[in-house]
C-alpha positions as CSV (number, residue, x, y, z in Angstrom):
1,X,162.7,58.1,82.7
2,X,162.3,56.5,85.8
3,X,159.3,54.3,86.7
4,X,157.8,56.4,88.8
5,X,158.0,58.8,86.7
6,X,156.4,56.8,84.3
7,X,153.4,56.2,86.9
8,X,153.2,60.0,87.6
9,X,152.7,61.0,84.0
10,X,150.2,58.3,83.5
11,X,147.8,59.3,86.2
12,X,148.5,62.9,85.6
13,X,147.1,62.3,82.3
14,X,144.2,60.5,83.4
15,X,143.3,62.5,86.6
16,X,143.4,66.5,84.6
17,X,141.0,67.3,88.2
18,X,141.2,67.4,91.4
19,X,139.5,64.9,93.7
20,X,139.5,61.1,93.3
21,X,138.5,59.5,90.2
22,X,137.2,55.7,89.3
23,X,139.0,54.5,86.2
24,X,137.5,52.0,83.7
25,X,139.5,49.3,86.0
26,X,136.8,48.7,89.0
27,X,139.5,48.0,91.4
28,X,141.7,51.6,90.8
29,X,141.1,55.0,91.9
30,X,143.4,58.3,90.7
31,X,143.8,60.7,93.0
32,X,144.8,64.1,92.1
33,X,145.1,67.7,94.4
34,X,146.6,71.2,93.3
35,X,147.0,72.2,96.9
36,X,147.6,70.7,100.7
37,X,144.1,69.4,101.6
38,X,142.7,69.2,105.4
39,X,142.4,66.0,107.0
40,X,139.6,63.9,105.4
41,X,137.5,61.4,107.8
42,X,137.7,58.2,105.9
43,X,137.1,54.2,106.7
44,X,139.5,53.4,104.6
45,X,139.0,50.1,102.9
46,X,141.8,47.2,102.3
47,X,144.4,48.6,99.7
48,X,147.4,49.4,98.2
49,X,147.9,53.8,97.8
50,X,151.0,54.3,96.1
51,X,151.9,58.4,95.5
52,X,153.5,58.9,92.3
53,X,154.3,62.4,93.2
54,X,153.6,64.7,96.3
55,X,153.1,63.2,100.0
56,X,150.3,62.2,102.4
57,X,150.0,61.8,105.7
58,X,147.2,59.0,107.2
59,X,146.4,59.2,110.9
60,X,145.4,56.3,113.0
61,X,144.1,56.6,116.2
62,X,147.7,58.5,117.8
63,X,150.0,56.8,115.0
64,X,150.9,58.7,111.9
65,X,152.0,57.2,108.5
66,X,153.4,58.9,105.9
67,X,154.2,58.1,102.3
68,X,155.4,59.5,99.2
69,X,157.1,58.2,95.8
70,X,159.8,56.1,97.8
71,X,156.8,54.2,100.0
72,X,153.7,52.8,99.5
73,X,150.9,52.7,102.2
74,X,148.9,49.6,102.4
75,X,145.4,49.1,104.6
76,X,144.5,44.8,105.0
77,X,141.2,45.6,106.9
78,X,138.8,48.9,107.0
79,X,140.5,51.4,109.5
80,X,138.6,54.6,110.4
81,X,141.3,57.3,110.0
82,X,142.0,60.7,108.8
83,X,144.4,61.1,105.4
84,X,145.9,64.9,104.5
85,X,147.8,65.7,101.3
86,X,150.8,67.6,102.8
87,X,152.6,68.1,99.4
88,X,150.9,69.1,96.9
89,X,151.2,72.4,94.1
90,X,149.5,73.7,90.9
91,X,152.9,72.8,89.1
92,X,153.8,69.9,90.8
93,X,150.2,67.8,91.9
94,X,150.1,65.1,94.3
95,X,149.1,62.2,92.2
96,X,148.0,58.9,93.8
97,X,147.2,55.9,93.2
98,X,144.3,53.0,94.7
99,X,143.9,49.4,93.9
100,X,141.7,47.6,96.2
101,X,142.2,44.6,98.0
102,X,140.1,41.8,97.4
103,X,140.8,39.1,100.3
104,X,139.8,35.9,97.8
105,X,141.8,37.2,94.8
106,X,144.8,38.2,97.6
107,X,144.6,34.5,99.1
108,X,144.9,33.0,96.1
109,X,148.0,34.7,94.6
110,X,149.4,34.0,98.4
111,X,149.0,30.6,97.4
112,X,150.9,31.2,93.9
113,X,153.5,32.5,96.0
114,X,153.6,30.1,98.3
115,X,153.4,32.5,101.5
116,X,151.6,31.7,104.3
117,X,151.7,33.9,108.1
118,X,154.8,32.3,109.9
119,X,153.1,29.9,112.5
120,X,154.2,32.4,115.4
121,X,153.6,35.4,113.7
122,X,152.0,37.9,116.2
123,X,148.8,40.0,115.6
124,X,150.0,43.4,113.9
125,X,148.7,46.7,112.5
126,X,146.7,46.4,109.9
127,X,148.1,49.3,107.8
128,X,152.0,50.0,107.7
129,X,154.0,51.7,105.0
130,X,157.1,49.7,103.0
131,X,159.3,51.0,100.1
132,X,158.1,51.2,96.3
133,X,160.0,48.5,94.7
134,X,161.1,49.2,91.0
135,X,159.3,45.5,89.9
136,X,156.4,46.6,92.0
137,X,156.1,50.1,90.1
138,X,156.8,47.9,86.9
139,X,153.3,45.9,87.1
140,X,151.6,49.6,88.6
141,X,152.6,51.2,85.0
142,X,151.1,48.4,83.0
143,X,148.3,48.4,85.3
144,X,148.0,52.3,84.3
145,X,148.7,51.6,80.6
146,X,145.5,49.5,80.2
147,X,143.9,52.7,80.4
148,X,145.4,53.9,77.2
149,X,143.3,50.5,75.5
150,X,140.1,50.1,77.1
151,X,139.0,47.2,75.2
152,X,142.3,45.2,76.8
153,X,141.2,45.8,80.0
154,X,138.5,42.4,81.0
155,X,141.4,40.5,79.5
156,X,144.6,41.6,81.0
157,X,143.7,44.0,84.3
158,X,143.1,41.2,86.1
159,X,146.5,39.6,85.4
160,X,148.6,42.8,86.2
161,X,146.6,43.0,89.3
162,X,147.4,39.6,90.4
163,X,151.0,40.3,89.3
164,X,150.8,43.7,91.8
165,X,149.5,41.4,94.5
166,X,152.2,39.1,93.7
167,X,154.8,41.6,94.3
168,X,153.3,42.9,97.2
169,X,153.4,39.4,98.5
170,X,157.0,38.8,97.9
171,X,158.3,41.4,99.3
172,X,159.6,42.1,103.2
173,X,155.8,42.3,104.4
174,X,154.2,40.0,102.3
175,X,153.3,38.0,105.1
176,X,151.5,40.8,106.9
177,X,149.2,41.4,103.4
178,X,148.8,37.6,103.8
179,X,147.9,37.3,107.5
180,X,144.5,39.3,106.0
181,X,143.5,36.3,104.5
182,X,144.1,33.6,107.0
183,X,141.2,31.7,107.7
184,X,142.4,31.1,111.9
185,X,143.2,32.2,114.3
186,X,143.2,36.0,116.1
187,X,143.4,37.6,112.4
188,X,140.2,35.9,111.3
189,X,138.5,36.6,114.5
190,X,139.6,40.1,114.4
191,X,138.4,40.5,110.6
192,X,134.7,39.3,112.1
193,X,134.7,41.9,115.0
194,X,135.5,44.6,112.5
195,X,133.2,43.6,110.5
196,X,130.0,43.0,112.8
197,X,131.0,46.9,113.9
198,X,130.8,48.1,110.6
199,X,127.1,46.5,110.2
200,X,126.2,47.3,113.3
201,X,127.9,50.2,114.8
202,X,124.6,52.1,115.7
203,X,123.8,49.3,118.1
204,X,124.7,49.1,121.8
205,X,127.9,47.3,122.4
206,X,128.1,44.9,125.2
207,X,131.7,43.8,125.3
208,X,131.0,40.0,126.7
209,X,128.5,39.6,124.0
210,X,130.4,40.6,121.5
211,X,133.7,38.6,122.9
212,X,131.5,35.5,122.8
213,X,130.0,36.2,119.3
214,X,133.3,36.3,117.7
215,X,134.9,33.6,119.7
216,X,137.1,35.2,122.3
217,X,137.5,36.2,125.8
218,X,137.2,40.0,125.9
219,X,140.9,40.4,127.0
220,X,142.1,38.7,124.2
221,X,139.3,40.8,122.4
222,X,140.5,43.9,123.5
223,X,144.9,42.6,122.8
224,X,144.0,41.6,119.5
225,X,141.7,44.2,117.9
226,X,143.7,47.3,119.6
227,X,146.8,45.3,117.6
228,X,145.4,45.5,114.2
229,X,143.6,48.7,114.7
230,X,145.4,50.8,116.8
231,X,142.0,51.3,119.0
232,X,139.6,49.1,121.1
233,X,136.4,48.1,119.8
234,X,134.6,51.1,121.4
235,X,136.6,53.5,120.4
236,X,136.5,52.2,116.9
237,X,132.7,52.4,117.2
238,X,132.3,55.7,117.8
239,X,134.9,56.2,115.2
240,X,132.6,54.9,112.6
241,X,129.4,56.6,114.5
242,X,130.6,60.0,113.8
243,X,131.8,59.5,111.1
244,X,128.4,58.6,109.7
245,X,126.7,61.5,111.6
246,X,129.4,63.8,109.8
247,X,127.7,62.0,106.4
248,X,124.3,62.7,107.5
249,X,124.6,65.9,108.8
250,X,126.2,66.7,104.8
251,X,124.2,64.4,102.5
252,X,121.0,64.6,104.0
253,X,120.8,67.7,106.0
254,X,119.8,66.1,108.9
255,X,119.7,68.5,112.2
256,X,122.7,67.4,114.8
257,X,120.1,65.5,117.4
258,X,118.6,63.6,114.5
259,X,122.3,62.8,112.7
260,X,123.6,61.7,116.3
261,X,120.5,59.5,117.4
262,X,120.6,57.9,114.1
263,X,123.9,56.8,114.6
264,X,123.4,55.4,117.8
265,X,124.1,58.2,120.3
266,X,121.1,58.6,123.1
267,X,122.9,62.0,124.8
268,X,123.0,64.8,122.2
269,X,125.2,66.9,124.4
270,X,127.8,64.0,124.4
271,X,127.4,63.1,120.6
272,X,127.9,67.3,120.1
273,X,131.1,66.6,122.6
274,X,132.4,63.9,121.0
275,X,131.7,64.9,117.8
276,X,133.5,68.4,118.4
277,X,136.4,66.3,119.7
278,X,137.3,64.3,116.6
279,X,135.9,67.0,114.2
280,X,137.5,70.1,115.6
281,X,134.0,72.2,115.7
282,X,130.1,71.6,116.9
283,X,127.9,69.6,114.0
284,X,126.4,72.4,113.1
285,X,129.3,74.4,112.7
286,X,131.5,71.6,110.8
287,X,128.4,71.2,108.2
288,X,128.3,74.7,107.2
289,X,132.4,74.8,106.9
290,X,132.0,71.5,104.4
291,X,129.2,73.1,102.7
292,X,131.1,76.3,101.9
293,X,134.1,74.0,100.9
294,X,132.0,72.4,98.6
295,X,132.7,69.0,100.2
């Protein structure tokens, strides 16, 4: 039996429903789905998704990534996008895994490995996709097999994990998981932006302020976040405005002017516009067709 096959019949076992499911290791999700799903409206969170069987597609701004039990997907800073399970069937699930990224425990296994970002290295994506080694998939199935022993777990999670980070580190992209935890230079500054927009994205943006808070000109601004994320600051913005209104509208059923001037949005004919655009259907509309779906 193969390692990945291994993996598979691990989280199968642990998963049994669909959805995504915290394990008694704070740091990994399961993910499990009997059927293709729609595209799902996440900010998805530094980490390493690794598909033991099945295949997802992630959408960023106009990029697409897709992965499957040859590659693994991995996110070094919060990215709005969409994700779709593509592949998925009552007898054969899509089964995924999530371990999240923690910059201080990845800087300090960088160190272990003695990587650091080439000196030259240019700004770059922060997501890409890169193939599932077998030594990698190794540490993943102990990682999983802690689960079986839940009194191991405070011990010896946290040194498969920094094994898994280790991997990850040595391998062709290591540097680019590094570069998330450099302390200069445009990657830091970047890593600020995003995460003043995430605290603040229901305020007004004025792009000189903003330039100046995090310590750049506003065209080195714009080059260097659109590198990592795919999308200027603005558009990343009203990425994460809508999709908080889209939370609102759900969680608290909130009416579509309310949702959209909570989030920042003074025009309710351009949140409903925008919103539409991104969503595929009016507020309204889109609330009722996740309510039915039992979202």
């Amino acid at each position: 039996m193969t390692a990945i096959h291994d993996v598979a019949g691990l989280i199968d076992r642990f998963t049994g429903t669909d959805g995504v499911h915290q394990t008694a290791i704070s740091a990994l999700r399961l993910a499990r789905a009997t059927e293709p799903t729609p595209p799902h409206c996440i900010v998805h969170e530094p980490a390493l998704c690794l598909i033991a069987q099945g295949a997802k597609r992630v959408m960023l701004a106009g990029e697409t990534y897709i992965y499957d039990p040859s590659r693994v997907l991995i996110a070094s800073v919060d990215l709005p996008v969409a994700g779709q399970v593509f592949r998925a069937s009552a007898e054969e699930p899509y089964l995924g895994f999530i371990m999240k990224l923690d910059p201080v425990e990845v800087a300090d296994a960088a160190i272990q490995a003695r990587l650091a970002p080439p000196a030259d290295a240019a700004t770059l994506r922060g997501m890409f996709v890169a193939e599932a080694q077998p030594a990698l998939l190794e540490a993943v199935t102990r990682y999983l097999k802690l689960l079986e022993t839940p009194a191991d777990i405070p011990a010896l999670a946290p040194l498969v994990q920094r094994e898994i980070l280790y991997r990850l580190l040595r391998g062709e992209n290591g540097w680019r998981i590094a570069q998330m935890t450099s302390s200069q230079g445009h990657s830091q500054r970047v890593r600020n932006a995003i995460q003043w927009l995430r605290e603040h994205f229901n305020e007004p943006l004025q792009i000189d302020a903003f330039a100046r808070q995090v310590n750049m000109s506003p065209s080195s601004l714009h080059h260097h976040f659109k590198a990592v994320t795919a999308m200027s600051p603005l558009q990343f913005q009203k990425q994460l405005r809508l999709q908080e209104a889209r939370r609102l509208l759900l969680a608290e059923n909130l009416d579509a002017a309310t949702a959209g001037h909570r989030v920042g949005y003074e025009s309710a004919s351009q949140f409903s516009r925008e919103y539409s655009r991104l969503f595929g259907a009016p507020p309204v509309r889109d609330s009722k067709r996740l309510s039915a779906q039992g979202a």
